[in-house]
Steps between C-alpha positions, in 0.01 A plus 500: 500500500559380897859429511709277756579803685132612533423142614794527786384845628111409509589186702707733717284747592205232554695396815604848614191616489341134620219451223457150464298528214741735260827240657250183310467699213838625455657149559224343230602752247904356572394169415312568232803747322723207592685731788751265637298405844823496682549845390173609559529399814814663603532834314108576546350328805799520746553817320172608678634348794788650525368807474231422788763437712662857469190692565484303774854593596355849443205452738267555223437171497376293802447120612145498306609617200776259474269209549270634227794556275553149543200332415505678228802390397394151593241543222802572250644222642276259414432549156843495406678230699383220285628708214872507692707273264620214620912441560592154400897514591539175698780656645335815661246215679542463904228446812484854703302547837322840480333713755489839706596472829294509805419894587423582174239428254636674199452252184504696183879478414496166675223392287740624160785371619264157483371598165843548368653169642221316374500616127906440495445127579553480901256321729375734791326451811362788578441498887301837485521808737584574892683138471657357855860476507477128597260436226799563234705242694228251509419535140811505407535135671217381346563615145897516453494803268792638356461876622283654772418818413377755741322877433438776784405853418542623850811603714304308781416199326852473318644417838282156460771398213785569683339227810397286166795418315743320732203340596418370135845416469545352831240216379652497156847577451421407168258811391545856315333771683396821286330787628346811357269847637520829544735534786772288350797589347756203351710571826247484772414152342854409467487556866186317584666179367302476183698380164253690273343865473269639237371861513138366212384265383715475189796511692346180704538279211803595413659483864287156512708327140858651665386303832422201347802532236711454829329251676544265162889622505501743179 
């Protein structure tokens, strides 16, 4: 009998080893054992991830590979998103601004962190990859969102936040800035002006519900 913890490992290694094909099949058989999605998700596709990311640390891994281990995750990804259950909790709701910032064009945690805000009841524009600093400003005009929330995976793109946020909150004192990546730590962000850091994607919503516990005065 395939248990939950076969499930998690297959999706795993489907993205570590970037086969598309095995990362569908995998993520059908979760839906169809009733694998939480959310779960699925987190403990076997960014499992694979994860683990991507330290051969690449390791050099055994390089730029292609990374890619490939993405669309396959992608694959995962969308089979079981519709499956992610949805969080009704009025309270957790709030308008966030989301995008990486110019210099970088990493979107898979970007693209969670979305994922995640979306099934716990927030409203996201998701401004994509590689995004121009004034472009969060101008959006932020036009929209009024409650947080602004900025990714960079790079040491070089990171210092694009740093130019960002007085700039965001220059043109509205108003707005929650919270940032996430790689080369963050909660200090560095502290530093960089931001009111919120989150180090995944579940950590986003969570960081997201304290930031908009505070701007309602709880």
């Amino acid at each position: 009998m395939t248990t939950k913890a076969d499930i998690l490992a297959k999706l795993s290694e489907a993205v570590f080893k970037f086969e598309e094909d095995d990362a569908r099949a995998a993520a059908t058989e979760a839906v169809e054992n009733n694998v939480d999605a959310s779960e699925a998700i987190l403990k076997g596709l960014v499992d694979g991830m994860q683990k991507a990311g330290e051969l690449f640390k390791q050099r055994e891994y390089f730029v292609p590979e990374i890619l490939l281990c993405a669309d396959a995750m992608e694959e995962g990804l969308k089979i079981l998103r519709p499956h992610v259950p949805k969080n009704v909790d009025s309270q957790a709701k709030g308008e966030v601004i989301l995008g990486t910032v110019e210099g970088d064009v990493h979107s898979i945690g970007k693209n969670l962190v979305k994922l995640m805000l979306d099934t716990n009841g927030f409203k996201v524009h998701d401004l994509g990859e590689d995004v121009p600093i004034q472009r969060f400003v101008e959006e932020q005009k036009r929209i009024g969102a409650d947080i602004v929330a900025m990714s960079s995976l790079m040491t070089t793109s990171m210092m694009a936040v740093k130019k960002a946020v007085p700039m965001i909150k220059s043109s509205d004192p108003m707005v929650t800035v919270m940032v996430g990546g790689a080369p963050f730590t909660r200090d560095i962000a502290e530093k960089f002006g931001a009111d919120g850091y989150a180090t995944d994607a579940v950590e986003a919503v969570s960081e997201a519900q304290r930031m908009m516990s505070l701007r309602r005065g709880k």
